[in-house]
BALOBA-1460 file (C-alpha; in Angstrom, 3 decimals):
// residues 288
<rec num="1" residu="x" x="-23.696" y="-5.162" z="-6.492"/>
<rec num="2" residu="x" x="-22.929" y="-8.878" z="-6.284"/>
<rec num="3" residu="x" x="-19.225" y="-10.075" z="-7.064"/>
<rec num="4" residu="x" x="-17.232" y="-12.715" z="-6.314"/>
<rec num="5" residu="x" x="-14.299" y="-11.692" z="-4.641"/>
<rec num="6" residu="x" x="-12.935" y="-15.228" z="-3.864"/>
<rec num="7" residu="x" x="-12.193" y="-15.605" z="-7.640"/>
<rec num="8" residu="x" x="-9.191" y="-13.873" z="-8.382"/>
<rec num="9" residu="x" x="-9.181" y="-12.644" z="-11.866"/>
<rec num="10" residu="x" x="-5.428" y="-14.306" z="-14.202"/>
<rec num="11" residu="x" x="-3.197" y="-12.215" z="-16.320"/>
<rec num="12" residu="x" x="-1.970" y="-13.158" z="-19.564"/>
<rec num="13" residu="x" x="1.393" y="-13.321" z="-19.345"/>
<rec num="14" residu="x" x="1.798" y="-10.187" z="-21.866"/>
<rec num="15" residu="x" x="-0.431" y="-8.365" z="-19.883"/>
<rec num="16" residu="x" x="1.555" y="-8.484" z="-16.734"/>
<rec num="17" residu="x" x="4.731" y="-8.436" z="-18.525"/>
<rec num="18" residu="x" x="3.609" y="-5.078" z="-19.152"/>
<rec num="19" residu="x" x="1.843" y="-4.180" z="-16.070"/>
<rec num="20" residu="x" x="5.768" y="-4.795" z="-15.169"/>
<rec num="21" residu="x" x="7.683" y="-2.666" z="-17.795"/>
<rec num="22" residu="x" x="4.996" y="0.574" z="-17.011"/>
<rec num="23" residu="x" x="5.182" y="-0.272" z="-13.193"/>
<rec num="24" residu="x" x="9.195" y="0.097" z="-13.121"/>
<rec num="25" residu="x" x="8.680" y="3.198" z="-15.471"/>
<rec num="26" residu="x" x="6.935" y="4.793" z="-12.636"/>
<rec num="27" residu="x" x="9.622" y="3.632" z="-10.014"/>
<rec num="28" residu="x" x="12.148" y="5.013" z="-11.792"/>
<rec num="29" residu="x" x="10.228" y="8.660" z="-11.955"/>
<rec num="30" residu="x" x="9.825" y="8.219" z="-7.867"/>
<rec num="31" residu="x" x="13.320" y="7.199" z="-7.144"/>
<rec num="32" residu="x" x="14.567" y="10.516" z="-9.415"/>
<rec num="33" residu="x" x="12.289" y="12.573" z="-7.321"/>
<rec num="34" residu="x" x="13.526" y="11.025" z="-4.109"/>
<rec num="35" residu="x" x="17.466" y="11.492" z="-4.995"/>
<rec num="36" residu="x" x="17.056" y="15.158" z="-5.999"/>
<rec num="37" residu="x" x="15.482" y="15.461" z="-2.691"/>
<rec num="38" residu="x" x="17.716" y="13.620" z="-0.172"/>
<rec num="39" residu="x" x="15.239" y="11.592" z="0.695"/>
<rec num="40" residu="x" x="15.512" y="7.795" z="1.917"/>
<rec num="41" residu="x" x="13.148" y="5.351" z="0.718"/>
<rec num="42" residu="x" x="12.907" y="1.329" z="1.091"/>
<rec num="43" residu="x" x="11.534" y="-1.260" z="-0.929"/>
<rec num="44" residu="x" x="9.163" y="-3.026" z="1.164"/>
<rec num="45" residu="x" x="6.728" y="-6.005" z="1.201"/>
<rec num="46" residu="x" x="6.659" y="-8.232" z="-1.852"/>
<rec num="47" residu="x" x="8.859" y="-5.433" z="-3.696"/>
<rec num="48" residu="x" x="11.632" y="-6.008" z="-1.170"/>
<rec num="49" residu="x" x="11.185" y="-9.959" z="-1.083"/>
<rec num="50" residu="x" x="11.051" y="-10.098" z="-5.101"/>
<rec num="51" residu="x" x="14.223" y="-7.789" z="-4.850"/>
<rec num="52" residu="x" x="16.000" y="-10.446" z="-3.144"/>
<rec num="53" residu="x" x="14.734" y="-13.532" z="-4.449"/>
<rec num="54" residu="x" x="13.948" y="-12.877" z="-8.218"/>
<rec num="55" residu="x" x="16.526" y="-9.518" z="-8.996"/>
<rec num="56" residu="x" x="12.926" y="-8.131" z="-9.608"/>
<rec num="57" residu="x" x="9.519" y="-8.609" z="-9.952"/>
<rec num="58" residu="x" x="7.888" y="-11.662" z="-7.699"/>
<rec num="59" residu="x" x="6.648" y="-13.302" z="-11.211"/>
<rec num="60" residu="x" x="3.017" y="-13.518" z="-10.403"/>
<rec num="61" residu="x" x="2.976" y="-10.035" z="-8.597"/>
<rec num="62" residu="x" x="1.288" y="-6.945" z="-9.582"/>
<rec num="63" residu="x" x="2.470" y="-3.890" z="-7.824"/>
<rec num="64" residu="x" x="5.252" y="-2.173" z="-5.916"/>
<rec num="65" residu="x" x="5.206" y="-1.518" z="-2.418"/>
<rec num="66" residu="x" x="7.786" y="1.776" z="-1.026"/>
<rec num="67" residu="x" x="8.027" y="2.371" z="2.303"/>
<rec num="68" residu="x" x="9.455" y="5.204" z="3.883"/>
<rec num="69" residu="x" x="10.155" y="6.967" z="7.896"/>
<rec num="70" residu="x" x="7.421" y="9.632" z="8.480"/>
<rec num="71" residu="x" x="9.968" y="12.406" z="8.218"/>
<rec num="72" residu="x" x="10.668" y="11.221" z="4.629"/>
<rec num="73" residu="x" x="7.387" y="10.373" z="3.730"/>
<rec num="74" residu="x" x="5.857" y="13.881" z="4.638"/>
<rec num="75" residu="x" x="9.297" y="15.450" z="2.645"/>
<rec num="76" residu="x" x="8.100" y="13.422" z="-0.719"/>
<rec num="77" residu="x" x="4.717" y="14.177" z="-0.497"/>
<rec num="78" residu="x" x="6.295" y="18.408" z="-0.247"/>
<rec num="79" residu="x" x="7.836" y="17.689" z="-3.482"/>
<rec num="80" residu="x" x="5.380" y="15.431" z="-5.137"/>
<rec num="81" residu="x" x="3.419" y="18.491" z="-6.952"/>
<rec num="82" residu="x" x="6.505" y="17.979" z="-9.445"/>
<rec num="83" residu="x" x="5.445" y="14.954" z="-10.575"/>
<rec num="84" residu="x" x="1.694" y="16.097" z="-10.791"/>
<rec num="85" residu="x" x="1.887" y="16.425" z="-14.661"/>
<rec num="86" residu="x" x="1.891" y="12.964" z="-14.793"/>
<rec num="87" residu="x" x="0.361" y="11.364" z="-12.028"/>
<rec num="88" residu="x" x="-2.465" y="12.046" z="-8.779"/>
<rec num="89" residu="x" x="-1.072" y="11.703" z="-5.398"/>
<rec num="90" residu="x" x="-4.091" y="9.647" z="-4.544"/>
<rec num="91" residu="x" x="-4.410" y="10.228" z="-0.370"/>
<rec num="92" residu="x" x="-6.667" y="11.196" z="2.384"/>
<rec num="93" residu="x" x="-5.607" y="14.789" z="2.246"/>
<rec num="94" residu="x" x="-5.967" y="14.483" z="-1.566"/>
<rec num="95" residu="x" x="-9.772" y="13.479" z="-1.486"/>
<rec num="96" residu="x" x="-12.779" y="13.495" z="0.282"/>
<rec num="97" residu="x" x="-13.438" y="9.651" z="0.330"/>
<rec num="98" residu="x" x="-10.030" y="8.307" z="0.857"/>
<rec num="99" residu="x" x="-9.345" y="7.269" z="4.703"/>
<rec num="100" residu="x" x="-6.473" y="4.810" z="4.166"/>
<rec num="101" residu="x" x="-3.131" y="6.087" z="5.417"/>
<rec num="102" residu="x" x="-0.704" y="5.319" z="2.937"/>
<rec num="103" residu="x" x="-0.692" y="6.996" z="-0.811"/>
<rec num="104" residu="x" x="-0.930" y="6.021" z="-4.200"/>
<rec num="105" residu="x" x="1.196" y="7.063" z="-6.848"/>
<rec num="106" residu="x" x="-0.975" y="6.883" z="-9.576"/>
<rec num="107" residu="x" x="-1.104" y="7.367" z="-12.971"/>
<rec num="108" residu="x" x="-2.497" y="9.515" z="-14.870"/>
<rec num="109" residu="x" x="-4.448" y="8.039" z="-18.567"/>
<rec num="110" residu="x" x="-4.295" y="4.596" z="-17.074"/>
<rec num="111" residu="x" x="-7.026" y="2.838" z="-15.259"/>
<rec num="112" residu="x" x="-6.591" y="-0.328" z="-12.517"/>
<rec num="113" residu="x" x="-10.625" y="-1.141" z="-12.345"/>
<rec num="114" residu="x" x="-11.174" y="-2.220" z="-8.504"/>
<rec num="115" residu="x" x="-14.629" y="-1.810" z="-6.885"/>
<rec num="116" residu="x" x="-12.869" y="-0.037" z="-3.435"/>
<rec num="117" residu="x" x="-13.613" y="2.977" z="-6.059"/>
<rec num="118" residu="x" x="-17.505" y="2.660" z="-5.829"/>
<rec num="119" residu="x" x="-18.817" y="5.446" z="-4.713"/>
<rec num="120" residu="x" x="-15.668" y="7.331" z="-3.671"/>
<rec num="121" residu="x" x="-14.088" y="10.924" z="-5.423"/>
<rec num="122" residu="x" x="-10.527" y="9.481" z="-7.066"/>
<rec num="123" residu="x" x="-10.056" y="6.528" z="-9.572"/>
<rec num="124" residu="x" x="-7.406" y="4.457" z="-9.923"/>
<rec num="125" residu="x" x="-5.017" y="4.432" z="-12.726"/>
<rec num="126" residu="x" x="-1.750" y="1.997" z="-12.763"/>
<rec num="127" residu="x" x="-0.516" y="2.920" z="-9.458"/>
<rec num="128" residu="x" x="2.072" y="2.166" z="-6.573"/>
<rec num="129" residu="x" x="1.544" y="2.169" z="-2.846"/>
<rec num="130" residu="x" x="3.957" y="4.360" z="-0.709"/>
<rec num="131" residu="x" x="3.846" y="3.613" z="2.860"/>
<rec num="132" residu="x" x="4.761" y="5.206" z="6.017"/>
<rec num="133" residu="x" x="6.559" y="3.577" z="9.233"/>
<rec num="134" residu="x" x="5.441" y="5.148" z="12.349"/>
<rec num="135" residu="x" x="7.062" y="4.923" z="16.081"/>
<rec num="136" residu="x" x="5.053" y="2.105" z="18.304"/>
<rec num="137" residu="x" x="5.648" y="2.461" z="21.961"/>
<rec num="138" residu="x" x="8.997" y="0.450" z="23.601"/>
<rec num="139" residu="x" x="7.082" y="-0.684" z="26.581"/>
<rec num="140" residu="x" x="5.012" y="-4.092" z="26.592"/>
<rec num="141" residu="x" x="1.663" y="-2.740" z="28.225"/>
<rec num="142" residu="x" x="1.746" y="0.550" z="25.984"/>
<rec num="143" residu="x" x="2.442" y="-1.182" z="22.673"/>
<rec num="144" residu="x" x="-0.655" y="-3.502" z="23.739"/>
<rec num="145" residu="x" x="-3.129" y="-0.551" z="24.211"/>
<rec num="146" residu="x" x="-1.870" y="1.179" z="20.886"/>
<rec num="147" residu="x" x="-2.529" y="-2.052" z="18.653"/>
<rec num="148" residu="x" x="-5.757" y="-2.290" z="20.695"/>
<rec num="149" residu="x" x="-6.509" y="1.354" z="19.216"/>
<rec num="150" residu="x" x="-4.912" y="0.554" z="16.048"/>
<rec num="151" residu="x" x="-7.267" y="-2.566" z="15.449"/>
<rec num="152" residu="x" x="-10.174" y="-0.853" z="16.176"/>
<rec num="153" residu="x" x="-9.330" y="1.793" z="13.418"/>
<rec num="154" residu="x" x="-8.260" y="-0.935" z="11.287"/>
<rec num="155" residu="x" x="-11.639" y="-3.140" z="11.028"/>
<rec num="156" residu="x" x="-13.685" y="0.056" z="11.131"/>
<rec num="157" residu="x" x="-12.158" y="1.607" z="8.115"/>
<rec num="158" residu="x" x="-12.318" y="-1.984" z="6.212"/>
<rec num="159" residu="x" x="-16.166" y="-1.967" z="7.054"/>
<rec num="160" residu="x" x="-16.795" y="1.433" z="6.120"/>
<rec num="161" residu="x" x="-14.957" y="0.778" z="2.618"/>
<rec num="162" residu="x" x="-16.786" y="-2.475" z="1.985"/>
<rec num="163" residu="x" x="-20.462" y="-0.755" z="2.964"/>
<rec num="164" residu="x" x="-19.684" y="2.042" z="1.238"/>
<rec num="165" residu="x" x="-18.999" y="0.783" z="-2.257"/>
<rec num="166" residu="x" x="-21.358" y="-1.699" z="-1.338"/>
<rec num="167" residu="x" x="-19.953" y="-4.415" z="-2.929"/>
<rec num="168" residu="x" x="-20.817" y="-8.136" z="-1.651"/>
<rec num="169" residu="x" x="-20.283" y="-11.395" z="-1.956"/>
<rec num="170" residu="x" x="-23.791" y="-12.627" z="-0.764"/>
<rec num="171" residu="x" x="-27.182" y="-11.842" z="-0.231"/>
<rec num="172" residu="x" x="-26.344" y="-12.335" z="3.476"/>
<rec num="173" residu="x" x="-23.562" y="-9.873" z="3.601"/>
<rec num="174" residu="x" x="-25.223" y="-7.497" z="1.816"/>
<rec num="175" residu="x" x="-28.142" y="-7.374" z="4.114"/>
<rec num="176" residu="x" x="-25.262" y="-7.085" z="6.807"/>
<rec num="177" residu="x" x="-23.426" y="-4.708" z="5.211"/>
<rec num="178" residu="x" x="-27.024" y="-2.579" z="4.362"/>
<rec num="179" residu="x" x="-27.301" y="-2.949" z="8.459"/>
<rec num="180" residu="x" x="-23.863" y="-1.927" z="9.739"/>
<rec num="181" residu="x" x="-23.640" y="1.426" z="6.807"/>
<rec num="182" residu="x" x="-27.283" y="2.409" z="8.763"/>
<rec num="183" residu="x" x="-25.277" y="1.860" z="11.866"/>
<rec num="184" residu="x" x="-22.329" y="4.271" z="10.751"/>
<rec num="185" residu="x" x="-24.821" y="6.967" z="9.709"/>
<rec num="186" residu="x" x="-26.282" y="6.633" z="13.171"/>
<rec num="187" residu="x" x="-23.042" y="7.118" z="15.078"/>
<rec num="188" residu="x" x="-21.897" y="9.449" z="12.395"/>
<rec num="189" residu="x" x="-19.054" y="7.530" z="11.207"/>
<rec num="190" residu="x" x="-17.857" y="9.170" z="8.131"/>
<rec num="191" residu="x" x="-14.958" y="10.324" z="5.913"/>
<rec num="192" residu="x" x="-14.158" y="13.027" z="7.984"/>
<rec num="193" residu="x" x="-14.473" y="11.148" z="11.448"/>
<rec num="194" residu="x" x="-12.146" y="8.216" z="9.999"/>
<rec num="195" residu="x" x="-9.634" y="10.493" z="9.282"/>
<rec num="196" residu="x" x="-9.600" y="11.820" z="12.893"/>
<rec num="197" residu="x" x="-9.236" y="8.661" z="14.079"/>
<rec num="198" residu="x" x="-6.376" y="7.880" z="11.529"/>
<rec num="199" residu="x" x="-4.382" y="11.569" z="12.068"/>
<rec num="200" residu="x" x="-4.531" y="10.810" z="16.106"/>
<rec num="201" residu="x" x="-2.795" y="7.494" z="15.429"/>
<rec num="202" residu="x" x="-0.277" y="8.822" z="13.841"/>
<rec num="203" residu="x" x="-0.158" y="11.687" z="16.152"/>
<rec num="204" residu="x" x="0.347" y="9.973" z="18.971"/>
<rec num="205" residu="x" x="3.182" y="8.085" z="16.614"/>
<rec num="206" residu="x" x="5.174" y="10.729" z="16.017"/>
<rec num="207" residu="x" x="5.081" y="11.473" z="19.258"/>
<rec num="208" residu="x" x="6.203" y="8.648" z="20.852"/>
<rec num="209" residu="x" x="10.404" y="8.099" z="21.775"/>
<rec num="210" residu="x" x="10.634" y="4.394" z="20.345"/>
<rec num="211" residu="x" x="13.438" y="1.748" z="19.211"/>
<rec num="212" residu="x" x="10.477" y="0.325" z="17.296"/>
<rec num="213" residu="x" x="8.372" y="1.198" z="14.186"/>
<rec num="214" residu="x" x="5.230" y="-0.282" z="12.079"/>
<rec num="215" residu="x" x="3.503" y="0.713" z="9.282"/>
<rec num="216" residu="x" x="-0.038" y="1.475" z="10.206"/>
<rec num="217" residu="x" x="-1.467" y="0.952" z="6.743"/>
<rec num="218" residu="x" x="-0.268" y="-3.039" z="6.716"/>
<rec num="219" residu="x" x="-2.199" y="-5.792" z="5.753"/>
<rec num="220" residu="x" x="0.100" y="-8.027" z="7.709"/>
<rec num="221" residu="x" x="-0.558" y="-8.877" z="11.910"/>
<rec num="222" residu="x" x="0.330" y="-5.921" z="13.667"/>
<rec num="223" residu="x" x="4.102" y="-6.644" z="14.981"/>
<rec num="224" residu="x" x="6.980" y="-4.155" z="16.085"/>
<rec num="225" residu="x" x="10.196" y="-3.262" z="13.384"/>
<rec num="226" residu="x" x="13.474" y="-2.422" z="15.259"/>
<rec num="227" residu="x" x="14.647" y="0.569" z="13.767"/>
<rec num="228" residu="x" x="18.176" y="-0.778" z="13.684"/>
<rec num="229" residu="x" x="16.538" y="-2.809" z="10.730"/>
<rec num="230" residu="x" x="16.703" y="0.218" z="8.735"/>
<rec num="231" residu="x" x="19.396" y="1.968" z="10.257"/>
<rec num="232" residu="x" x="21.269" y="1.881" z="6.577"/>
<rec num="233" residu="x" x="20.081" y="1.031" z="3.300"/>
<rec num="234" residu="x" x="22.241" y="-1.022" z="0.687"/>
<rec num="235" residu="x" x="21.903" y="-1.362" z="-3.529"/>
<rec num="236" residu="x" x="20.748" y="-4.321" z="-4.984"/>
<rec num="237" residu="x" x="19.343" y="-5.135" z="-8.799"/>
<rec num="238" residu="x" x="15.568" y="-4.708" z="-9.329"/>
<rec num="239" residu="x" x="15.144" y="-5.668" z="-13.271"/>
<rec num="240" residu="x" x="16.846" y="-2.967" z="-14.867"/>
<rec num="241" residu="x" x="17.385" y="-0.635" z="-12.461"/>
<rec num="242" residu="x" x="19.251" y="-0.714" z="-8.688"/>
<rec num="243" residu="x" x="16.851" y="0.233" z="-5.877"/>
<rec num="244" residu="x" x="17.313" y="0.852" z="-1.814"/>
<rec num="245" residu="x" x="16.601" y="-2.265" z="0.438"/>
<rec num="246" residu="x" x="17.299" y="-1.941" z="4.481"/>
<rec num="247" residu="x" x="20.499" y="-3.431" z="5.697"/>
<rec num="248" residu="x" x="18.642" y="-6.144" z="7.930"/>
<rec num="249" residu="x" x="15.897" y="-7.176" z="5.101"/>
<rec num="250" residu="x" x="16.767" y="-10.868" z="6.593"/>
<rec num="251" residu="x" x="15.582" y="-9.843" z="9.969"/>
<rec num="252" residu="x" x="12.687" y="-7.850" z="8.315"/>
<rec num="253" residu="x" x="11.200" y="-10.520" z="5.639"/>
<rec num="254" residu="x" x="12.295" y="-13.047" z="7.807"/>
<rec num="255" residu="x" x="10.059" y="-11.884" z="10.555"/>
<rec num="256" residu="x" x="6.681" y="-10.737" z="7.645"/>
<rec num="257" residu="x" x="7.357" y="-14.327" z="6.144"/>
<rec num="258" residu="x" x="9.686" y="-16.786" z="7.819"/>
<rec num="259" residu="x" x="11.747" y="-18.488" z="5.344"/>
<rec num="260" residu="x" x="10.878" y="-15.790" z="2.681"/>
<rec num="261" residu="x" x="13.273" y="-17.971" z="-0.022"/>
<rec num="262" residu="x" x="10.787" y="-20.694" z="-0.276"/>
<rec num="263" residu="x" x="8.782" y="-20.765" z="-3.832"/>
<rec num="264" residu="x" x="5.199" y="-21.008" z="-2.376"/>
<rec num="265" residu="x" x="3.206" y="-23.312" z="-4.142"/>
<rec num="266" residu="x" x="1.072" y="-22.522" z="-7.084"/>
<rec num="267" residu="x" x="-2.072" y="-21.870" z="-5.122"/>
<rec num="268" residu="x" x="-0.599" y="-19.512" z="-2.982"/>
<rec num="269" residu="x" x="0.672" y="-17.265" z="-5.907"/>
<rec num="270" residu="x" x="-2.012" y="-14.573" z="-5.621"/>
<rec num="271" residu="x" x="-1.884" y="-11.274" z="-6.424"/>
<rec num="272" residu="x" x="-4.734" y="-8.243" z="-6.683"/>
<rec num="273" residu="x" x="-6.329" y="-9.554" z="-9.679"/>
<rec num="274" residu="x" x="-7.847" y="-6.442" z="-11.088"/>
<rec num="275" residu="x" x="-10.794" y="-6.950" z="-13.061"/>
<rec num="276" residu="x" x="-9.438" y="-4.580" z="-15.954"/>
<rec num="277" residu="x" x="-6.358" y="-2.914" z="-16.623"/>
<rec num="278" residu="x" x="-6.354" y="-0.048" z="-19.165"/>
<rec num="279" residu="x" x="-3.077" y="0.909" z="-19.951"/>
<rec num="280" residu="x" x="-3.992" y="3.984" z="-22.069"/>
<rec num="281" residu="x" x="-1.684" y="5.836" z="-23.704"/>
<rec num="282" residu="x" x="1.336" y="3.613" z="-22.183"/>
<rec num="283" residu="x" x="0.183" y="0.312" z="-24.053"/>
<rec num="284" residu="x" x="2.754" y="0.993" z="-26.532"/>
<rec num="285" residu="x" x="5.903" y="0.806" z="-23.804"/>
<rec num="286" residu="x" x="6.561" y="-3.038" z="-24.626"/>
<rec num="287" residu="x" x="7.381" y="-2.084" z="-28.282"/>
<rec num="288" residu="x" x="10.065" y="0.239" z="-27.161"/>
């Protein structure tokens, strides 16, 4: 399948007004579940920077980012079978095909059409990423041979995905892609190996005594979090509701984004573009 993934698809702005109003609906139904629970939970990435610099939403954005400490994370997926009425915990222990190590709340009558679901077990419907920060090592040389490790897992995963819904931009890659998925099959790289390779990270995470985190699932360079960062979380406005943000988001954004309160220009206002969003039986929450 040819596509041109350069092109990012545009929104009307009803469309992601709406995206907006269902997106919060399902943050709300998270945070409830995380409060009955005791359980401590961060808004991170774009989430956390539109929480300081827009009370909300980041305009042009179209999803929520959570992030939470391992501990927490493995308490709220415990507890999330409560919420399975209305939504799939979309994650690698969920389904076959899914190797990433973060989960996605998703929900249920709703679709987010994105080819990573070529080929796989799970589909997407309007859905929020929940993240996991996990213990890097303290000492220079250490930290060095775990992001070494934690590359390699990294650009292997992204090549499996790619090859495996097959999805291409070019004749070229696709010939590449055809080459490297023969490759994988050769040196049996697989769901089930990938997730090896992921649950060892993390392993060897959880087992490490650090004054540092990362999340292991970022898109961003791979850096080191102190953990006095998050040492307390504080209430600030997000739209309607008030959300949890670290105490030192200034040291956190500051080091994802450097000056994190400049408006990037209109070229650099991307966001996921999905091809199609189906909003099911939630299209009438705007009229509410």
């Amino acid at each position: 399948m040819m596509i041109k993934t350069n092109e990012k698809e545009t929104y009307s702005p009803e469309t992601l007004k709406h995206l907006h109003e269902v997106q919060l609906m399902m943050l709300k139904d998270f945070i409830e579940l995380c409060e009955k629970y005791d359980i401590t939970y961060f808004m991170d990435g774009g989430s956390l920077l539109g929480c300081i610099r827009h009370e909300g939403f980041i305009p042009w954005d179209d999803d929520i980012d959570i992030i939470l400490f391992r501990e927490d994370y493995e308490k709220f997926l415990n507890h999330s079978s409560e919420l399975r009425t209305k939504y799939d915990i979309i994650n690698s222990e969920n389904y076959k095909s899914y190797c990433r190590l973060y989960t996605k709340l998703s929900l249920k009558g709703t679709r987010n059409y994105d080819f990573f679901e070529r080929n796989t077990d799970f589909i997407f419907g309007i859905n929020i990423d929940i993240f996991a920060f996990d213990n890097v090592p303290n000492g220079k040389i250490n930290r060095k041979l775990f992001k070494i490790r934690y590359e390699i897992f990294k650009k292997i995963l992204f090549l499996y995905e790619i090859t495996t819904c097959d999805v291409y931009i070019s004749k070229n890659k696709e010939r590449i892609g055809h080459l490297i998925r023969a490759l994988f099959k050769l040196i049996n790289i697989n769901n089930k190996t990938l997730k090896k390779m992921g649950n060892k990270l993390i392993t060897k995470s959880i087992n490490t005594d650090s004054d540092y985190v990362f999340n292991l699932s970022s898109s961003y360079n791979f850096d080191a979090f102190n953990k006095n960062i998050f040492k307390k979380s504080k209430q600030m406005k997000f739209e309607t509701i008030h959300v949890n943000i670290p105490s030192g988001f200034d040291e956190y954004l500051n080091q994802i984004y450097g000056n994190y309160m400049e408006i990037p220009p209109k070229d650099k206002q991307v966001n996921h573009g999905f091809e199609k969003i189906d909003f099911g039986e939630y299209w009438y929450l705007k009229k509410k």
